[in-house]
VOPAGU-2260 file (C-alpha; in pm, 1 decimal, decimal comma):
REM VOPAGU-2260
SITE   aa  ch    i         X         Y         Z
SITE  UNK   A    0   -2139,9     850,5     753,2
SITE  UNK   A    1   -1828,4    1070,8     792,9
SITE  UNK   A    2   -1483,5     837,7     811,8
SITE  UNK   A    3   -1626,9     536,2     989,9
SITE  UNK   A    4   -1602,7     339,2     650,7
SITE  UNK   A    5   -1184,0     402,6     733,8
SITE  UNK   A    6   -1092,6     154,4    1071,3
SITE  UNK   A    7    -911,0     344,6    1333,9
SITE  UNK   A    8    -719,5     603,2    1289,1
SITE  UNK   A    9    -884,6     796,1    1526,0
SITE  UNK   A   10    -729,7    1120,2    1588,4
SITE  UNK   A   11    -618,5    1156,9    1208,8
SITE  UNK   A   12    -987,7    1123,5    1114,9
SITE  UNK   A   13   -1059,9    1389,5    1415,3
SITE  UNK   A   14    -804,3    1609,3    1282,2
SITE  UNK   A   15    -981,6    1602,2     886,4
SITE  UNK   A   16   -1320,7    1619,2     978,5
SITE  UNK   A   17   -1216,9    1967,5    1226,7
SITE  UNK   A   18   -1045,0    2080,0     920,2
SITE  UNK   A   19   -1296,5    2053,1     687,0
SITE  UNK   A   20   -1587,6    2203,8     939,1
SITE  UNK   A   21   -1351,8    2474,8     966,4
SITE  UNK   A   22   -1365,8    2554,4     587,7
SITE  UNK   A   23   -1036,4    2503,1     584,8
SITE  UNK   A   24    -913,7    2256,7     248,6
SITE  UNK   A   25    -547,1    2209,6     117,8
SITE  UNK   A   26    -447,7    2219,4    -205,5
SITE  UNK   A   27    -233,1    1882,1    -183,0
SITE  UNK   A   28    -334,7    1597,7      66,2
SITE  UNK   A   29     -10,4    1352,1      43,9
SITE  UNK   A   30    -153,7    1008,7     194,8
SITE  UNK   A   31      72,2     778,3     371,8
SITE  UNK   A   32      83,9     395,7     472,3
SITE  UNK   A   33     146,9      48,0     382,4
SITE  UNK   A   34     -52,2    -176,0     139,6
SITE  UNK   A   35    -374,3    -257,5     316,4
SITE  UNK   A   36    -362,9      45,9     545,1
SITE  UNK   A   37    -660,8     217,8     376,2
SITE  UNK   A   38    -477,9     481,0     140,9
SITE  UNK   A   39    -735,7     430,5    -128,8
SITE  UNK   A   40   -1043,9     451,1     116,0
SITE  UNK   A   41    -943,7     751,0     288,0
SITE  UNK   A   42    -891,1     899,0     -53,6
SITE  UNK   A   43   -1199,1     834,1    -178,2
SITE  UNK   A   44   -1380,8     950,1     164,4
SITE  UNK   A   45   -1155,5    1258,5     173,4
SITE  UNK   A   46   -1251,2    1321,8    -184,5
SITE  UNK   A   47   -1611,9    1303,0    -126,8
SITE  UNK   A   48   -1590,0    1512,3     212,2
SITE  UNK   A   49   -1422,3    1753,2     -39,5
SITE  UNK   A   50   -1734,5    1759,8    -274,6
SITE  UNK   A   51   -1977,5    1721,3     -15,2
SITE  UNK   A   52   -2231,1    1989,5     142,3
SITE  UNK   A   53   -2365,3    1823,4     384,9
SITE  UNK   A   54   -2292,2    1903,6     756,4
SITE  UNK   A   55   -2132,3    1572,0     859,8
SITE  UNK   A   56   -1934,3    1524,4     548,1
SITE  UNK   A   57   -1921,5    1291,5     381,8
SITE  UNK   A   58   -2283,2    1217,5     414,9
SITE  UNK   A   59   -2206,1     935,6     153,9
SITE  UNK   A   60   -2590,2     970,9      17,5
SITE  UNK   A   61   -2585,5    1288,4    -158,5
SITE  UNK   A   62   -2517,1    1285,3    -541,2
SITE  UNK   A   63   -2203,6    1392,7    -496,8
SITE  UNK   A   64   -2029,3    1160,1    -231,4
SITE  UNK   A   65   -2223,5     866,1    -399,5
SITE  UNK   A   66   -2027,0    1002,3    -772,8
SITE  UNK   A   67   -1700,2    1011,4    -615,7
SITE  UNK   A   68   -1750,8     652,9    -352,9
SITE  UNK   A   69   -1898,4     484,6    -724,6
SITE  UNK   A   70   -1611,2     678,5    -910,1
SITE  UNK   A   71   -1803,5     846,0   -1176,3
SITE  UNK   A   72   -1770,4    1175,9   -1070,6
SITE  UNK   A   73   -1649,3    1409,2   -1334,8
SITE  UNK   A   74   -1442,0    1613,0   -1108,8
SITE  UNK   A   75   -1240,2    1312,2    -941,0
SITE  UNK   A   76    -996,3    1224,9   -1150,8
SITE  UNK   A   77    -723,6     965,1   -1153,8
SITE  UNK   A   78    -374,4    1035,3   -1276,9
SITE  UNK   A   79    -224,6     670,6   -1387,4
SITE  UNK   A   80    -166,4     405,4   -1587,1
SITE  UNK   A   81    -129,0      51,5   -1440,5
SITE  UNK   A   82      48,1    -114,4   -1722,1
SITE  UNK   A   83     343,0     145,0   -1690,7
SITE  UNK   A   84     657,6     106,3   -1404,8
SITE  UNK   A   85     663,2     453,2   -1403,3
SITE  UNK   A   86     353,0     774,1   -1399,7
SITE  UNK   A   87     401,5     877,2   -1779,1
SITE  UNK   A   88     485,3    1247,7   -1730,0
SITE  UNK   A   89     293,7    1321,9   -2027,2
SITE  UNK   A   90     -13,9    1230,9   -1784,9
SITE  UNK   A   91     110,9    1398,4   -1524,0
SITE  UNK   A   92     167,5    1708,1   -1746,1
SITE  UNK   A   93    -188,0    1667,0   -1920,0
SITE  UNK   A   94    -327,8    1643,6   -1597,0
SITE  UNK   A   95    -153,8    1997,8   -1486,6
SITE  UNK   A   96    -310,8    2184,4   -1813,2
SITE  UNK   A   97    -682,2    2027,5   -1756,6
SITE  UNK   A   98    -608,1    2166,0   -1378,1
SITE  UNK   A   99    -715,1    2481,8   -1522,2
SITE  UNK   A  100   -1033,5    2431,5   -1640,1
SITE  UNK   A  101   -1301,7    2488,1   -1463,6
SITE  UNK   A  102   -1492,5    2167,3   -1272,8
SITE  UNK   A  103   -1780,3    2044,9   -1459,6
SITE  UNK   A  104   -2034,7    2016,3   -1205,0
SITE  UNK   A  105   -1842,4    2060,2    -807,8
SITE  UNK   A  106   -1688,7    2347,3    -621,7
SITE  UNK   A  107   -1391,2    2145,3    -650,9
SITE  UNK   A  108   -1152,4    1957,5    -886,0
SITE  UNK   A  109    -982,8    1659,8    -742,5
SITE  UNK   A  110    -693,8    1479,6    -874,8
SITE  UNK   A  111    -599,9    1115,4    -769,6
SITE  UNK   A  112    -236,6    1024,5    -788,4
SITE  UNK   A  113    -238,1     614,5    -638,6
SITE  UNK   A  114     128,5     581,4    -729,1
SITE  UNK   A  115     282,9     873,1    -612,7
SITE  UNK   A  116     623,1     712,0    -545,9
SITE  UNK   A  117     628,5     594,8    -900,5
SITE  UNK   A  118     647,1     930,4   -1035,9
SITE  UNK   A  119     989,1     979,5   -1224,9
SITE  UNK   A  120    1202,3    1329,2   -1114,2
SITE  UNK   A  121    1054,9    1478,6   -1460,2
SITE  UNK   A  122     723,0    1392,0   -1346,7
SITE  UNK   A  123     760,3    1539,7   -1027,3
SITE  UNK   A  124     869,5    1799,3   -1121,2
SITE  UNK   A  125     586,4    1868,7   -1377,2
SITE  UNK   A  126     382,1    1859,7   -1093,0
SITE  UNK   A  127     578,7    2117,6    -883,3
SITE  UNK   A  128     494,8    2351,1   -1102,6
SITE  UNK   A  129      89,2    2375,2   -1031,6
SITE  UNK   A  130     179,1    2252,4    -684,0
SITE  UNK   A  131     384,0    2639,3    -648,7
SITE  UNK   A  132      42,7    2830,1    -783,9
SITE  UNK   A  133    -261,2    2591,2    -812,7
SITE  UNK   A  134    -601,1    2741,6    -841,1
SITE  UNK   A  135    -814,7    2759,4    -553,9
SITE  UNK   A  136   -1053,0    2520,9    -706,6
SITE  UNK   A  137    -748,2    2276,4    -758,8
SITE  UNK   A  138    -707,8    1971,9    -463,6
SITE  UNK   A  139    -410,1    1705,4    -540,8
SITE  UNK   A  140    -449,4    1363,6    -337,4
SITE  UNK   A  141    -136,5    1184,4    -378,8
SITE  UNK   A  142    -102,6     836,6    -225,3
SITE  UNK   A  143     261,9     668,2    -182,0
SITE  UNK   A  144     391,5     383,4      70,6
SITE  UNK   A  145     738,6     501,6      46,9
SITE  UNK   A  146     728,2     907,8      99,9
SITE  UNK   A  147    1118,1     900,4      81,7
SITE  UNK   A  148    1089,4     873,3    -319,5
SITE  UNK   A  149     887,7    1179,9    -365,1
SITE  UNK   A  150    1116,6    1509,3    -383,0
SITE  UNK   A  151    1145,7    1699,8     -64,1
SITE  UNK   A  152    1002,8    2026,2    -244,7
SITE  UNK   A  153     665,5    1834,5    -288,0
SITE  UNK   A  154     622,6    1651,0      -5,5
SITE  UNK   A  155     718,7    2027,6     177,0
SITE  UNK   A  156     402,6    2108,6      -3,1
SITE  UNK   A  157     187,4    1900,5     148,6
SITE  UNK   A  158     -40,6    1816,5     429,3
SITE  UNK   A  159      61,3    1438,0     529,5
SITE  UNK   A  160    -151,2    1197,1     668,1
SITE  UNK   A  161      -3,5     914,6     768,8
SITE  UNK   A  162    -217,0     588,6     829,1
SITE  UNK   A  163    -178,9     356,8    1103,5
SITE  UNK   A  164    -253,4     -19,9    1188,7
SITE  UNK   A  165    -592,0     -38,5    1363,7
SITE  UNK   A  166    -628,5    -112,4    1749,1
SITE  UNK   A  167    -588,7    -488,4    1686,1
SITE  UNK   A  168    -899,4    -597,3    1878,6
SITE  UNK   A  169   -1118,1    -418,6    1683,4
SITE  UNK   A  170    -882,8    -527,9    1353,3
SITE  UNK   A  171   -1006,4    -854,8    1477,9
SITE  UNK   A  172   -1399,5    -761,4    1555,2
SITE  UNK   A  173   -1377,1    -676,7    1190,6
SITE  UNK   A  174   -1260,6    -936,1    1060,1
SITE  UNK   A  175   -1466,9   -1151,0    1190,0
SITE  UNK   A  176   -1764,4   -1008,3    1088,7
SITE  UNK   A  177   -1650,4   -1019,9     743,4
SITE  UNK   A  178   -1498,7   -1363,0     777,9
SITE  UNK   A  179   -1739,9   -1582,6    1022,5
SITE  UNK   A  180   -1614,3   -1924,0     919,8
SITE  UNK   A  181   -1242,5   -1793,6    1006,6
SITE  UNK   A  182   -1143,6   -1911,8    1327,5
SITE  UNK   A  183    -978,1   -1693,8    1558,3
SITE  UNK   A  184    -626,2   -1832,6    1506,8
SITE  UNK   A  185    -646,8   -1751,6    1107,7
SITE  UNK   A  186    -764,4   -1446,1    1211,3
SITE  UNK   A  187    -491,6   -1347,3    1475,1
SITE  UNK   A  188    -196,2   -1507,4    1197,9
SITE  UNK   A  189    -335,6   -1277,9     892,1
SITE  UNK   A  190    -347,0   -1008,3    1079,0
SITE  UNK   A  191      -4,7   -1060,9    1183,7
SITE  UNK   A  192     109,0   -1141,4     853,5
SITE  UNK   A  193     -42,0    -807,7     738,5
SITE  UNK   A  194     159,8    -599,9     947,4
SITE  UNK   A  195    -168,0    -504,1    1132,5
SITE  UNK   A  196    -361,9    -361,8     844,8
SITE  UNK   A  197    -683,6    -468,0     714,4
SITE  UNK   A  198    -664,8    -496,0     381,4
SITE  UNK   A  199    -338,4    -762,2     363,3
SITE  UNK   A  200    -518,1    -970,4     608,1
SITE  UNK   A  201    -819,5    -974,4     403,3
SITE  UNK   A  202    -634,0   -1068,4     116,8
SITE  UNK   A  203    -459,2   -1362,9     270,2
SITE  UNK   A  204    -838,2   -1486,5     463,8
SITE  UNK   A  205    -979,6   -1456,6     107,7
SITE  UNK   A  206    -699,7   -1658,8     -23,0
SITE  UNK   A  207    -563,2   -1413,2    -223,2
SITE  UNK   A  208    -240,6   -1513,6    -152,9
SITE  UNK   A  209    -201,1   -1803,8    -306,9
SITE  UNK   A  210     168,7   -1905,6    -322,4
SITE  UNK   A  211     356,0   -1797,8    -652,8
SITE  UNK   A  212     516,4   -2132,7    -815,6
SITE  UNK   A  213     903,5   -1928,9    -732,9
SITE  UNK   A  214     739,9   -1960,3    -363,8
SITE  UNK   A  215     667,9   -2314,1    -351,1
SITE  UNK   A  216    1050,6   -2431,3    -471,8
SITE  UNK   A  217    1188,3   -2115,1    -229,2
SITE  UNK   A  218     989,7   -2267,7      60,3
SITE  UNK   A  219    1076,0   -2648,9     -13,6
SITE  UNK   A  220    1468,2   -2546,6     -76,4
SITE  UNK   A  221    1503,3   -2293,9     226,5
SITE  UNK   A  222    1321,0   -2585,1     419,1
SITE  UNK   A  223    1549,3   -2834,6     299,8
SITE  UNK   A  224    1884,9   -2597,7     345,4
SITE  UNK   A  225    1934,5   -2635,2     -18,0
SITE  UNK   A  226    2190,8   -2389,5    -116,9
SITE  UNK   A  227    2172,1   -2536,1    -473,2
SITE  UNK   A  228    1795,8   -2562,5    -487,3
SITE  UNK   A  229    1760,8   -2187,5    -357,7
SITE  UNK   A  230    2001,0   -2038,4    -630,2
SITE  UNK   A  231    1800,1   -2202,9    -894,0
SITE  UNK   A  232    1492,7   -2005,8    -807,4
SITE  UNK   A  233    1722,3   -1701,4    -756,3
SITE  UNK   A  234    1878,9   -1716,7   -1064,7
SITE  UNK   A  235    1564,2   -1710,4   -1344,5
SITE  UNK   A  236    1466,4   -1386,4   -1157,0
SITE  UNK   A  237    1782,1   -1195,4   -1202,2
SITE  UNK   A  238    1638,0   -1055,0   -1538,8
SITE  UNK   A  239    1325,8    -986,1   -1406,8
SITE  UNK   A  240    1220,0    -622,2   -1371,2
SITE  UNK   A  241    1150,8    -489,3    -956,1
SITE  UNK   A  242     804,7    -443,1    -968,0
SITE  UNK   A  243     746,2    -798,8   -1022,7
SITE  UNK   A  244    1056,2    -881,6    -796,3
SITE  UNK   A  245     890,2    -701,7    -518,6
SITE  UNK   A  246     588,8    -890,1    -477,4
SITE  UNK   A  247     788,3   -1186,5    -476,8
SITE  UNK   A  248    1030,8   -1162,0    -168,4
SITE  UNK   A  249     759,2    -957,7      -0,6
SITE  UNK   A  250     546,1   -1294,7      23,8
SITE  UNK   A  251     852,5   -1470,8      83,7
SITE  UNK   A  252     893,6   -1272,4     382,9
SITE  UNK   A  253     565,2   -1290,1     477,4
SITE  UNK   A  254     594,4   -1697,0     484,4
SITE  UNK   A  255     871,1   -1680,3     694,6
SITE  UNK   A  256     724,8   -1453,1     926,8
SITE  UNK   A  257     477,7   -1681,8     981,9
SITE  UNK   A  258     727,7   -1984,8    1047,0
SITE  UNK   A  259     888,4   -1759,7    1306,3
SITE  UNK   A  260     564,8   -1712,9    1474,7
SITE  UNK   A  261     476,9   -2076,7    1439,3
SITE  UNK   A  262     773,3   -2178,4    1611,8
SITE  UNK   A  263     672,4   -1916,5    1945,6
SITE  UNK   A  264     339,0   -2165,8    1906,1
SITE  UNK   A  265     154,9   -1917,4    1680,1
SITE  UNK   A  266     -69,8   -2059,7    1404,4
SITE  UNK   A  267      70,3   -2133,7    1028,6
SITE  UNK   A  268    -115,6   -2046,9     739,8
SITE  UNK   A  269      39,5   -2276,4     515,0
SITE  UNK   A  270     188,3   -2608,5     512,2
SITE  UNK   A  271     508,9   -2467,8     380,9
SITE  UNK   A  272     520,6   -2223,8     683,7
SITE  UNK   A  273     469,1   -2558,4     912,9
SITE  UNK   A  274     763,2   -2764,9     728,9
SITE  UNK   A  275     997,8   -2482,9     780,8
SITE  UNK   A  276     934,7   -2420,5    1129,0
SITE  UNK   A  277    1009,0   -2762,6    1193,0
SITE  UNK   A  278    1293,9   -2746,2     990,2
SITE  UNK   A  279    1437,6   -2421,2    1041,3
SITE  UNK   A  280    1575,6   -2296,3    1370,0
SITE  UNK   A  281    1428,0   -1926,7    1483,7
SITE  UNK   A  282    1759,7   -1790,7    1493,6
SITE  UNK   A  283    1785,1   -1908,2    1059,8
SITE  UNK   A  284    1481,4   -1780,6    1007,5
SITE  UNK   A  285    1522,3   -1448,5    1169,1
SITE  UNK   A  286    1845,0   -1382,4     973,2
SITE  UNK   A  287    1649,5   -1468,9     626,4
SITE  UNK   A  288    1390,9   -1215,1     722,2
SITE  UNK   A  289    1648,0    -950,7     746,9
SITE  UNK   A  290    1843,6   -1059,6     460,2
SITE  UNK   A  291    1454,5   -1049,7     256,6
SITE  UNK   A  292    1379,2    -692,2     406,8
SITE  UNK   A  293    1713,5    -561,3     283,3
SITE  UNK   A  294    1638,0    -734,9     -52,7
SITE  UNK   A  295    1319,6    -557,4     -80,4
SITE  UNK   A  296    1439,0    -208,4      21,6
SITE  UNK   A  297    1757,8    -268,4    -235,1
SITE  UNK   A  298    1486,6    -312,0    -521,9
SITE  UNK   A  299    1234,6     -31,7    -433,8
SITE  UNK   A  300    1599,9     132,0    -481,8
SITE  UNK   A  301    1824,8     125,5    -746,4
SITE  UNK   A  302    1995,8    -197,3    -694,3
SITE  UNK   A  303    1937,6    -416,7   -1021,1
SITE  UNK   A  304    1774,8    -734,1    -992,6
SITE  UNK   A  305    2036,4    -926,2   -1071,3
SITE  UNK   A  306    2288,9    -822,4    -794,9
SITE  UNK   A  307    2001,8    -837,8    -536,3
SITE  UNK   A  308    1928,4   -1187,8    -640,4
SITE  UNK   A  309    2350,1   -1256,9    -602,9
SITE  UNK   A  310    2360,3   -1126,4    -277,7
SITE  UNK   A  311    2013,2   -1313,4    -169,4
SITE  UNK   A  312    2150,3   -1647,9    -310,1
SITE  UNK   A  313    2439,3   -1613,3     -62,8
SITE  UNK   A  314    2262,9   -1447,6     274,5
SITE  UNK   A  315    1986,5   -1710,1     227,2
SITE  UNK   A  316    2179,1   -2051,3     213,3
């Protein structure tokens, strides 16, 4: 099996497997790359390479790798909790005493951290402190999309593995296994809407990215040049809080990426994308896609809500 399961990536997979045929395992693995780049799966295949004693690790059949691929492996264990903005440090500091007990039933225990960058500075630096002196039984897997947020004395502590778009013809081989009634033109847009990675342009050929009701009046307004129309959809989401506000302009950018492309004769995904294509000129839309990308770096920031939805109402109109 190995790291075939991960698409491309060649050399980084290379670089792991010599690494762990070497006997050679870090303490803290800090996992890099967008959404859809295959954080989770290299996490979970790292983990079970980790666990595994097989020669080409993971084999993926021994009781081991098939615990930690199924998750049910005592000695994997995931540090988070969904319905919070913010890693609790309480978990992060529970999570740093259980460090020190023994594994149940592996050479190894493995802890998962899938929001990394949503660790607070306390919780950080709760976790510096078994990062300085961890036990050698002790392996940290943090994943992030935005290293910047963690604190230069962990990410200093560990090894980084930053993921890559696949080659994009065998992105595209892929997909279309997976997706045979997609024709190549929904393939090629998704996959350009996805920044190159797999798992956004799965998401959009499995239609899981349905258009958010804010998305359907931003697309007819910014379509329309309605400066009135766009501030009120702006102006509900000033109180919202940024993890929902995220999401939001990302898709927003997304759909205008795609109008861009439509209008170099590339295939929309959506009617709205068509109407503002025709609508929009290239040289509009290219200056709302900056203005969006600044928007979403403000709010993965500190900027409040409420001034980034100001500022939007203005650069967008």
């Amino acid at each position: 099996m190995g790291f075939e399961a991960l698409l491309g990536n060649h050399r980084l997979k290379e670089n792991i497997s010599r690494s762990l045929a070497s006997g050679h395992i870090a303490h803290f693995y800090l996992i890099c790359g967008s959404a859809g780049s295959g954080r989770h799966t290299l996490a979970r295949l790292l983990a079970a390479a980790i666990m595994c004693r097989s020669e080409n690790r993971p084999c993926g059949v021994c009781p081991a790798c098939r615990k930690v691929l199924s998750g049910s492996h005592p000695d994997f264990i995931t540090v988070d909790d969904p319905e919070k903005k913010t890693v609790p440090v309480d978990l992060i500091r529970q999570a740093r005493a259980d460090m020190y007990v023994q594994p149940n039933e592996a050479d190894y225990k493995i802890y998962l951290f899938p929001r990394a960058q949503d660790m607070g500075i306390p919780g950080q630096n709760a976790l510096l402190k078994v990062l300085e002196e961890p036990p050698k039984y002790g392996v940290f897997i943090l994943l992030t999309d935005n290293p910047e947020r963690l604190l230069p004395t962990v990410r200093s502590r560990c090894v980084q593995l930053q993921l890559q778009a696949p080659d994009a013809s065998a992105a595209k081989n892929y997909l279309a296994k997976k997706f045979p009634n997609a024709s190549p033109e929904d393939i090629s847009a998704a996959l350009a809407m996805g920044g190159g990675f797999l798992g956004q342009a799965m998401e959009v050929l499995q239609g899981k990215d349905a258009f958010a009701p804010q998305t359907q009046s931003f697309a007819k307004a910014y379509a329309d040049g309605d400066s009135l129309g766009l501030t009120r959809v702006l102006a509900p989401l000033e109180k919202s809080k940024r993890d929902s506000l995220i999401p939001l302009l990302e898709q927003w950018y997304a759909l205008l990426e795609n109008a861009l492309a439509c209008r170099s004769g590339g295939h929309a995904l959506s009617q709205y994308a068509r109407e503002i294509a025709a609508r929009r000129s290239a040289r509009d839309l290219m200056q709302a896609i900056g203005a969006l990308n600044k928007g979403i770096e403000y709010a993965q920031g500190n900027v409040s809500p409420a001034a980034i939805c100001g500022w939007l109402s203005w650069e967008l109109r």
